[in-house]
NUKE-902147 format. One record per residue (C-alpha): residue number from 1; residue in three letters; x negated, y negated, z negated. Coordinates in pm, 1 decimal. Layout:
REM NUKE-902147
+-----+-----+----------+----------+----------+
|   k |   r |     east |    north |       up |
+-----+-----+----------+----------+----------+
| NUM | ALA |        X |        Y |        Z |
...
+-----+-----+----------+----------+----------+
This chain:
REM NUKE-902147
+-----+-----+----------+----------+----------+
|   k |   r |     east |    north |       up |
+-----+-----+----------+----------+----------+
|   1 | UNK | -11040.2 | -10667.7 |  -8875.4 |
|   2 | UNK | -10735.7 | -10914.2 |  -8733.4 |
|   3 | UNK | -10892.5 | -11188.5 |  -8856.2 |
|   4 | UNK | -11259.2 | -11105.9 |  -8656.2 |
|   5 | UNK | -11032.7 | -11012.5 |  -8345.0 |
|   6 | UNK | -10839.0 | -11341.0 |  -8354.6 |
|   7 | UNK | -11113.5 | -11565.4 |  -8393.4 |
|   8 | UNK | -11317.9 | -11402.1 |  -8095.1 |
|   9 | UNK | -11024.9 | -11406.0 |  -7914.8 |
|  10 | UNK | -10929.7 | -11750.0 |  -7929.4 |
|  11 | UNK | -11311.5 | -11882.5 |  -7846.3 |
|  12 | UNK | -11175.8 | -11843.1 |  -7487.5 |
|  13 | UNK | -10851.4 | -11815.6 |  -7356.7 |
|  14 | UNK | -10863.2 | -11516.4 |  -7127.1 |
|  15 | UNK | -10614.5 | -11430.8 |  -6907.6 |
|  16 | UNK | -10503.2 | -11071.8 |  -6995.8 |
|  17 | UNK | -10305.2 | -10841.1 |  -6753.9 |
|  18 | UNK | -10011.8 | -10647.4 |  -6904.9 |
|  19 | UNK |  -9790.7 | -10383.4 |  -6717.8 |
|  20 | UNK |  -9427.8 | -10461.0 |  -6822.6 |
|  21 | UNK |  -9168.6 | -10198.2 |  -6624.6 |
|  22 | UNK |  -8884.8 | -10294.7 |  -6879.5 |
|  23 | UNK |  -8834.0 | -10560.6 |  -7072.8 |
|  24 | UNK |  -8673.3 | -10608.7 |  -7425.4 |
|  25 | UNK |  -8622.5 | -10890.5 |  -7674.6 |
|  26 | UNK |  -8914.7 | -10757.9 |  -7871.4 |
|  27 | UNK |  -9143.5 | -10742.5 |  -7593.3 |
|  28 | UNK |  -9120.6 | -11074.9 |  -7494.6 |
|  29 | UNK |  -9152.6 | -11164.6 |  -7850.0 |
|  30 | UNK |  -9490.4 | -11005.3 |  -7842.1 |
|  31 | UNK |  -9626.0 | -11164.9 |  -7480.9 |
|  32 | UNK |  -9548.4 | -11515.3 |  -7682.2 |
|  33 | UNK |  -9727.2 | -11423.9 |  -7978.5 |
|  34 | UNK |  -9993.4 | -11291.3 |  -7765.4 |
|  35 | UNK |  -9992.4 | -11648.5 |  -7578.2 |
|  36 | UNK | -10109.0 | -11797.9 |  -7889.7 |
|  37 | UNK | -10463.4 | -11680.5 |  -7814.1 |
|  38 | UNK | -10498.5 | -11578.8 |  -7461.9 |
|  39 | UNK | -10262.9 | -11652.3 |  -7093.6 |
|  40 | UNK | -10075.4 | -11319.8 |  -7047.9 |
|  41 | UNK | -10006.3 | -11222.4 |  -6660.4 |
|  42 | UNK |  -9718.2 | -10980.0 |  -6636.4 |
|  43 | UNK |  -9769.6 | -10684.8 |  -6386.8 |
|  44 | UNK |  -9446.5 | -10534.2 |  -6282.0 |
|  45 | UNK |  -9153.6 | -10765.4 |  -6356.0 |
|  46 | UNK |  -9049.2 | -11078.9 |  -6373.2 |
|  47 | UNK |  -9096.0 | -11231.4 |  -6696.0 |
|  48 | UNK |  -8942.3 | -11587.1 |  -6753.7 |
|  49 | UNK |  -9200.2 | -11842.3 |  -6858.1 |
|  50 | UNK |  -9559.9 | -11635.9 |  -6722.1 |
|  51 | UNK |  -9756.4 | -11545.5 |  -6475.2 |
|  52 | UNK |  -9573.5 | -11263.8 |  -6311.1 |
|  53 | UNK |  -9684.4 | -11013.4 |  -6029.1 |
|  54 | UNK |  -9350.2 | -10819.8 |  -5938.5 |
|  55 | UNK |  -9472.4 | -10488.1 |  -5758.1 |
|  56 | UNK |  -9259.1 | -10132.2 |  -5727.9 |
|  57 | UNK |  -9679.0 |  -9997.6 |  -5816.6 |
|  58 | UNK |  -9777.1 | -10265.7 |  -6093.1 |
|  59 | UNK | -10140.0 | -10047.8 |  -6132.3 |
|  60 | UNK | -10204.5 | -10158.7 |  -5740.5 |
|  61 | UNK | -10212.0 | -10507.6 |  -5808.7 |
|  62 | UNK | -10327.9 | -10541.8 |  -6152.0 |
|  63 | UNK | -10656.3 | -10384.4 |  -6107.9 |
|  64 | UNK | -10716.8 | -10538.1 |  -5773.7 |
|  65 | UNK | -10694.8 | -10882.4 |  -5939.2 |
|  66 | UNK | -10922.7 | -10737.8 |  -6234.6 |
|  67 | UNK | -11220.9 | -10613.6 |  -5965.1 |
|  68 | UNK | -11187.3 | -10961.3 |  -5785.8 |
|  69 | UNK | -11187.5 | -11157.7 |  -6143.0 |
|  70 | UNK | -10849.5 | -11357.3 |  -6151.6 |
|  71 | UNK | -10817.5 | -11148.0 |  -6507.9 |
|  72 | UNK | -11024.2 | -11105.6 |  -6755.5 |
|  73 | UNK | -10911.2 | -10774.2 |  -6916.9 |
|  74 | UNK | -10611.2 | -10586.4 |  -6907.6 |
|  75 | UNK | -10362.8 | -10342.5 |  -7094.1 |
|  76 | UNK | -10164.3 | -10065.7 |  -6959.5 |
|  77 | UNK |  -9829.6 | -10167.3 |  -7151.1 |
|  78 | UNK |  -9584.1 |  -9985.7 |  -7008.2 |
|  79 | UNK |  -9767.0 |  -9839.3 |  -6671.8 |
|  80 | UNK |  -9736.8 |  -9434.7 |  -6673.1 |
|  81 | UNK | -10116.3 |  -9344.1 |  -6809.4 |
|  82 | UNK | -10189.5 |  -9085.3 |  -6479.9 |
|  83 | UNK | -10136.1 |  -9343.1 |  -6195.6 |
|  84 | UNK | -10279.1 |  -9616.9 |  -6425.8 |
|  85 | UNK | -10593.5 |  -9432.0 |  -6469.3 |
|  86 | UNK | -10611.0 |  -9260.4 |  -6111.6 |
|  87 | UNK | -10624.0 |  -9629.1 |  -5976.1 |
|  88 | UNK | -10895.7 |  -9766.0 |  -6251.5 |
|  89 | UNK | -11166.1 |  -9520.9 |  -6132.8 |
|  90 | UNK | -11131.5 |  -9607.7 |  -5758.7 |
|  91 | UNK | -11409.6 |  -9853.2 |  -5756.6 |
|  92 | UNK | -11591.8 |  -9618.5 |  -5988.4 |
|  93 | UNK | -11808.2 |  -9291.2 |  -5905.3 |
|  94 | UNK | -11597.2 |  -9001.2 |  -5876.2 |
|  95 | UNK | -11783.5 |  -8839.8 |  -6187.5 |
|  96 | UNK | -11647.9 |  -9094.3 |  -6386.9 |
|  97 | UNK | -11394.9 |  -9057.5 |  -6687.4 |
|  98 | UNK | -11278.6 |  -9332.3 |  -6881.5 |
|  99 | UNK | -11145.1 |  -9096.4 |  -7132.3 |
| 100 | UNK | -11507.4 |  -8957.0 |  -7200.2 |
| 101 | UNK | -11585.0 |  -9317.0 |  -7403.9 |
| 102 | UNK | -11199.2 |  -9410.6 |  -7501.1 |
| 103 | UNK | -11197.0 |  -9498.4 |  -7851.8 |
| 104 | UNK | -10903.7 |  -9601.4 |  -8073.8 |
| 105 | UNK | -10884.1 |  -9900.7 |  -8308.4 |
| 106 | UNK | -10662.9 |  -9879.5 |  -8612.6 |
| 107 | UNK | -10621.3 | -10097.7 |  -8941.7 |
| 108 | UNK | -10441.2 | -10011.6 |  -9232.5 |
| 109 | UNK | -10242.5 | -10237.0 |  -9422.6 |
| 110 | UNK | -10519.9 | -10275.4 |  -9647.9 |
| 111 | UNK | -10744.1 | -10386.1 |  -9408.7 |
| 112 | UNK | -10927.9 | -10104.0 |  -9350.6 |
| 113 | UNK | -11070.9 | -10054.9 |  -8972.3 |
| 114 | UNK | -11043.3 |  -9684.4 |  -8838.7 |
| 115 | UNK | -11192.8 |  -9578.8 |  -8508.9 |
| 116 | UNK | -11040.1 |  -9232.9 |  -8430.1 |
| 117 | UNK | -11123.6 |  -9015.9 |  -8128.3 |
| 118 | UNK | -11102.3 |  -8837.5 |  -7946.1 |
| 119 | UNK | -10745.2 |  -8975.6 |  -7917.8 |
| 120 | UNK | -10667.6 |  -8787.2 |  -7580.3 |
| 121 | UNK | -10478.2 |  -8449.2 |  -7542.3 |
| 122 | UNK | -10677.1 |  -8324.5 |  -7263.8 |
| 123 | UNK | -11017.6 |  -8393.2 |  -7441.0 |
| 124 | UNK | -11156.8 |  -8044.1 |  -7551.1 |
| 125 | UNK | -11416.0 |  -8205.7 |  -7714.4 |
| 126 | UNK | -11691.4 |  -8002.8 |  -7712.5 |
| 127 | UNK | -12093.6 |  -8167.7 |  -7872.7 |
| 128 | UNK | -12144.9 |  -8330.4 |  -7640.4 |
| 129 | UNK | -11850.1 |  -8546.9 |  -7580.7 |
| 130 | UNK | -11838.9 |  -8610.3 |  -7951.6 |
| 131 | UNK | -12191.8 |  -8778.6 |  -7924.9 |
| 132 | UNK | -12050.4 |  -9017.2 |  -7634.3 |
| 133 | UNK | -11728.9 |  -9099.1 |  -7849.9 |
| 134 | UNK | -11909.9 |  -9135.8 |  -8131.4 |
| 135 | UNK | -12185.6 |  -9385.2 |  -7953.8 |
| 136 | UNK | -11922.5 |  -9571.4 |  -7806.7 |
| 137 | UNK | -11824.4 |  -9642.6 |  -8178.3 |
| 138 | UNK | -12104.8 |  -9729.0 |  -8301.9 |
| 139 | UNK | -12099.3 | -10000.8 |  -8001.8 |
| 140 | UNK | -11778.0 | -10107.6 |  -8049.9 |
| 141 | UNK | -11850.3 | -10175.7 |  -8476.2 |
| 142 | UNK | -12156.8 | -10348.9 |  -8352.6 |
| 143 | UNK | -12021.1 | -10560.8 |  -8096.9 |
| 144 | UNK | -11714.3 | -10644.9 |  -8361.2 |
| 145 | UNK | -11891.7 | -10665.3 |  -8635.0 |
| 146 | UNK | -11791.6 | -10378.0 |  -8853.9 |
| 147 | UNK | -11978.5 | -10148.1 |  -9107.2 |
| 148 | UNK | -12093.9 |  -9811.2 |  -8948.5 |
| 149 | UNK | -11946.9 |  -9519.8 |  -9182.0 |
| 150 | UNK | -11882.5 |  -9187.5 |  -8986.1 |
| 151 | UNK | -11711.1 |  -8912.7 |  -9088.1 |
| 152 | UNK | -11614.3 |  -8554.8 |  -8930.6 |
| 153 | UNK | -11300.5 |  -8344.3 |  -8917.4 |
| 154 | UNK | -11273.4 |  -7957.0 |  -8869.8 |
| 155 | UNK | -11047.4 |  -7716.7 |  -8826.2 |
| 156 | UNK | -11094.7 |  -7532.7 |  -9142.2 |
| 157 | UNK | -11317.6 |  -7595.1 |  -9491.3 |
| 158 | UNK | -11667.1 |  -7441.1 |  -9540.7 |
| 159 | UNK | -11493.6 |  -7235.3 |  -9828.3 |
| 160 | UNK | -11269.3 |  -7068.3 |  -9536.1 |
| 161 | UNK | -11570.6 |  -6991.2 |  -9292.0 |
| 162 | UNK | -11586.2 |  -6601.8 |  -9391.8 |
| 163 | UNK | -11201.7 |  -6562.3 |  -9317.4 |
| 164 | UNK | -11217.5 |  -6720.5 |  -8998.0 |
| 165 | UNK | -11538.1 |  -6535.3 |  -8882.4 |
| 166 | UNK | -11629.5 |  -6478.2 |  -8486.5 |
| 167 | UNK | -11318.1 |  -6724.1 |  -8441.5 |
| 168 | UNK | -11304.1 |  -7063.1 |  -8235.9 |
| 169 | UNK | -11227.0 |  -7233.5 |  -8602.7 |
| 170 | UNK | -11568.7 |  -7118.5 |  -8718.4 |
| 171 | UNK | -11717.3 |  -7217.9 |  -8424.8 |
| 172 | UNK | -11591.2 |  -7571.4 |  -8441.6 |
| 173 | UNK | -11716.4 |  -7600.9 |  -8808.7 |
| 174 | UNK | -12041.7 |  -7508.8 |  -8704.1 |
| 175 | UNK | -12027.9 |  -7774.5 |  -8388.6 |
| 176 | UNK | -11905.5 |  -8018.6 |  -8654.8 |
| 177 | UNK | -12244.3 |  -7953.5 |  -8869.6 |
| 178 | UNK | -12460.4 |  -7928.3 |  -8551.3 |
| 179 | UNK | -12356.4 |  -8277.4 |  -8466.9 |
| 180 | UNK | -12384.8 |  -8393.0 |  -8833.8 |
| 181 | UNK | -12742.3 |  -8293.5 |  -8821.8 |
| 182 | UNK | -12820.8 |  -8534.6 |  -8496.4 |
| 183 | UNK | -12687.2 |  -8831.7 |  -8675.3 |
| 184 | UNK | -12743.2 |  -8768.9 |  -9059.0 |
| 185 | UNK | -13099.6 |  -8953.3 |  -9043.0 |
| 186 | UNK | -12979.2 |  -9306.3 |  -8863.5 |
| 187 | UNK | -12593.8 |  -9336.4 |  -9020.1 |
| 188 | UNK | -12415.6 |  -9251.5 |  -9315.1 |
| 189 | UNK | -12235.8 |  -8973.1 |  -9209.4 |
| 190 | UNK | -12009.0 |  -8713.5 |  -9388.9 |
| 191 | UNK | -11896.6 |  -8367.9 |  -9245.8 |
| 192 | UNK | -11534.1 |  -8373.5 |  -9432.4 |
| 193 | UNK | -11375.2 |  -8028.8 |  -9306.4 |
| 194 | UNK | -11006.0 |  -8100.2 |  -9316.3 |
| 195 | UNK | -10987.4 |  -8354.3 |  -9587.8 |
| 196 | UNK | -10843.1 |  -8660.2 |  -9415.2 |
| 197 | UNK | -10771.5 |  -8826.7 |  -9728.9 |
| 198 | UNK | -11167.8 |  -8766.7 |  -9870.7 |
| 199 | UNK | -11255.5 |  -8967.7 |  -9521.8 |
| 200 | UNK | -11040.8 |  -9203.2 |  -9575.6 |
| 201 | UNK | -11071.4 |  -9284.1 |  -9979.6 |
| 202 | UNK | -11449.1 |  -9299.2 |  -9851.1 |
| 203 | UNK | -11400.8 |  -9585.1 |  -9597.9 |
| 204 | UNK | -11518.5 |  -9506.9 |  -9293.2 |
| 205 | UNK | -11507.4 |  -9651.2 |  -9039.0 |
| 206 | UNK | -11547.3 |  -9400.5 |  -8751.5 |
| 207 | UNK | -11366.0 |  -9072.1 |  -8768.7 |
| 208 | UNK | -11426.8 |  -8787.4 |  -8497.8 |
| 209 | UNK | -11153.8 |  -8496.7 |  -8513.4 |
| 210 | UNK | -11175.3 |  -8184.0 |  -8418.1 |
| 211 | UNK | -11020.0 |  -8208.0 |  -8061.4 |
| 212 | UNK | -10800.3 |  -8434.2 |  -7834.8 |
| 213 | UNK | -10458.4 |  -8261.9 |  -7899.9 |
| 214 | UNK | -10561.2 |  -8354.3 |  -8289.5 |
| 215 | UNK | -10680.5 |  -8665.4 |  -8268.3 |
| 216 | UNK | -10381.3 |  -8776.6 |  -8022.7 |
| 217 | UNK | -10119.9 |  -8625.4 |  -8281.0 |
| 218 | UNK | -10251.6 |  -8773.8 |  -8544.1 |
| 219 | UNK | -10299.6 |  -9109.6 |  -8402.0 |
| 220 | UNK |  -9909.4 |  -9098.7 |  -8301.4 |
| 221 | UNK |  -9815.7 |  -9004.5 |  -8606.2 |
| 222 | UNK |  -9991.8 |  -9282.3 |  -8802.3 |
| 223 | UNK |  -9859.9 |  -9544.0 |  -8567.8 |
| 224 | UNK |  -9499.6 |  -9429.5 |  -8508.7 |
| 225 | UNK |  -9463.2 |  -9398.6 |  -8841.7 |
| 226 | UNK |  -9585.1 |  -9788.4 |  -8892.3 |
| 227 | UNK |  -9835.9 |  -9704.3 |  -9119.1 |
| 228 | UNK | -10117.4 |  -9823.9 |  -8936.7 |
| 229 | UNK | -10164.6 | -10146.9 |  -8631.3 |
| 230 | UNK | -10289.3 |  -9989.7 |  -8302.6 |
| 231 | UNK | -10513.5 | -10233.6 |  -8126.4 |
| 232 | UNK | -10533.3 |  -9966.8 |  -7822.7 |
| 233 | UNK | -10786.6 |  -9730.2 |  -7667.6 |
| 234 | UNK | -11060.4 |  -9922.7 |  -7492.9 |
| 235 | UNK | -11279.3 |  -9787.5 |  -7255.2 |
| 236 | UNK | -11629.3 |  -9863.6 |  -7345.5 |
| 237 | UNK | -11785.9 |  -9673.0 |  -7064.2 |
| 238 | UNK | -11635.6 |  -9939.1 |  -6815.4 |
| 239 | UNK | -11763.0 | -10237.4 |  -6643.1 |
| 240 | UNK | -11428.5 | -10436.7 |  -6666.4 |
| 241 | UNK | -11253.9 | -10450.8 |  -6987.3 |
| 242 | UNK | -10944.6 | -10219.1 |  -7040.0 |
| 243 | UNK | -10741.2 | -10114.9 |  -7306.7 |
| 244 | UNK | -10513.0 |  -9797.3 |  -7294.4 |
| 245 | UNK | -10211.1 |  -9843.5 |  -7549.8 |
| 246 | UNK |  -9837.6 |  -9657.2 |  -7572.4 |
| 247 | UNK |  -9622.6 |  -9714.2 |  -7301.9 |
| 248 | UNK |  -9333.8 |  -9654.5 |  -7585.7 |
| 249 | UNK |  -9438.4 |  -9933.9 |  -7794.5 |
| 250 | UNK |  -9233.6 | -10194.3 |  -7851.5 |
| 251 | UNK |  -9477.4 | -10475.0 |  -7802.9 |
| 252 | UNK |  -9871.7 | -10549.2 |  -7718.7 |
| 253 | UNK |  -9961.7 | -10866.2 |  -7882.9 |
| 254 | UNK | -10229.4 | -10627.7 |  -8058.4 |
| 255 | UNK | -10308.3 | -10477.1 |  -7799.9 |
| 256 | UNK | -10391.0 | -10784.7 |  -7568.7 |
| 257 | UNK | -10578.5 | -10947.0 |  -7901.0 |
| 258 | UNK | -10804.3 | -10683.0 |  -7852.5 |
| 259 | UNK | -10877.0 | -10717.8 |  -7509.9 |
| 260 | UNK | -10927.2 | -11127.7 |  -7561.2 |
| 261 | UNK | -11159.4 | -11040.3 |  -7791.8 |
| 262 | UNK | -11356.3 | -10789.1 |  -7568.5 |
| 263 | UNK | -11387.2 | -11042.6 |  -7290.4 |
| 264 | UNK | -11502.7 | -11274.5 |  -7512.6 |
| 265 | UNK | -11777.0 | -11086.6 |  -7678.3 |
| 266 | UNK | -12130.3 | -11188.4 |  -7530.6 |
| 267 | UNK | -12261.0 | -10785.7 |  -7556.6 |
| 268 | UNK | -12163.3 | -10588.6 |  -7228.9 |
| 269 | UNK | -11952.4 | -10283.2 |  -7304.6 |
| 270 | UNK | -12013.5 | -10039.5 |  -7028.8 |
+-----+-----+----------+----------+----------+
């Protein structure tokens, strides 16, 4: 997946907005391997040789130059997720949630691509937001060009149903199938209880857990751990191009090749 995120990236060079609160030598290291295929502008903080916007509220002025088009896309870096978001959906209608279409992109050392969501904790995740998370993957492997595999996490096996009878485990299972059965006929799709590892040894490409407190975890885990590259979380329910990420990482250079690449790609998002 780098390599089709690099070369969409660099058909343009974007200029990407970055929040950047505290800077390190490894940080810095990233913004100039992230120059390589798009103009970082730092939100925040000075940052010797870019663009920088100083500002005690970096959210403020990075999203007013993304509405009026002096950037192209932008990553939250290190901006504290609540007042990032709370400022994104001020030019938006108050019914909308950039979390309800916030997909995470993930590659394995093999190569492998893995869009996980729901990847927020306060995503309950009910049918119906699976269906928009799950659409806004299929988008996202369309506009990037990757294979459409899907597969489903539960909270318990099919095996376990009778044990966990009249219990919100069983009812989850049979959410999981319910939403199985509206996609079975146009994807390949696979309802995989808790077997991570089947999903995985299967390749997909799109993997829907069971909630937000799951899917964030797990997510985390992978990442912290370094055995997966986090591109970030874009929202593609928006009309700008954003892309969540840690604020505890220790750089973005993957992060802003993603969000290159989105403003590059000719197929509008929201």
């Amino acid at each position: 997946m780098e390599l089709l995120l690099i070369e969409r990236a660099r058909q343009k060079r974007r200029k990407i907005g970055i929040g950047v609160t505290s800077l390190t030598d490894s940080l810095i290291a990233g913004l100039r391997k992230a120059d390589k295929f798009c103009e970082p502008v730092i939100y925040g903080t000075n940052v010797q040789g870019f663009t920088s916007i100083v500002s005690a509220k970096p959210e403020d002025a990075l999203f007013s130059d993304l509405e009026r088009g002096a950037i192209d896309g932008c990553s939250r870096g290190q901006i504290h997720a609540i007042p990032f978001r709370e400022r994104f959906i001020q030019s938006y209608d108050k019914s909308f949630s950039p979390i309800e279409e916030m997909i995470t992109v993930l590659e394995f050392p093999n190569g492998k691509p893995l869009l996980v969501s729901p990847g927020s904790n306060i995503n309950l995740a009910n049918i119906e937001e699976k269906e928009k998370l799950i659409n806004a993957s299929i988008r996202f492997c369309k506009l990037i060009g990757l294979p459409i595999k899907i597969g489903l996490l539960t909270q318990c096996r099919k095996e376990d149903l009778e044990a966990v009878s009249a219990t919100s485990l069983e009812q989850n299972y049979r959410d999981t199938e319910k939403l199985f059965e509206i996609y079975r006929y146009s994807f390949e799709i696979k309802n995989y209880g808790i077997d991570f590892e089947k999903a995985y040894e299967d390749n997909v490409t799109i993997l829907i857990e069971p909630n937000g407190t799951s899917g964030n975890q797990v997510i985390r885990t992978l990442y912290f751990l370094n055995v997966v590259r986090f591109y970030g979380a874009p929202y593609m329910n928006a009309k700008h191009i954003v892309v969540e990420s840690f604020k505890n990482s220790k750089d973005f250079p993957d992060v802003m090749m993603l969000a290159a690449a989105l403003a590059n790609s000719k197929i509008n998002i929201g």
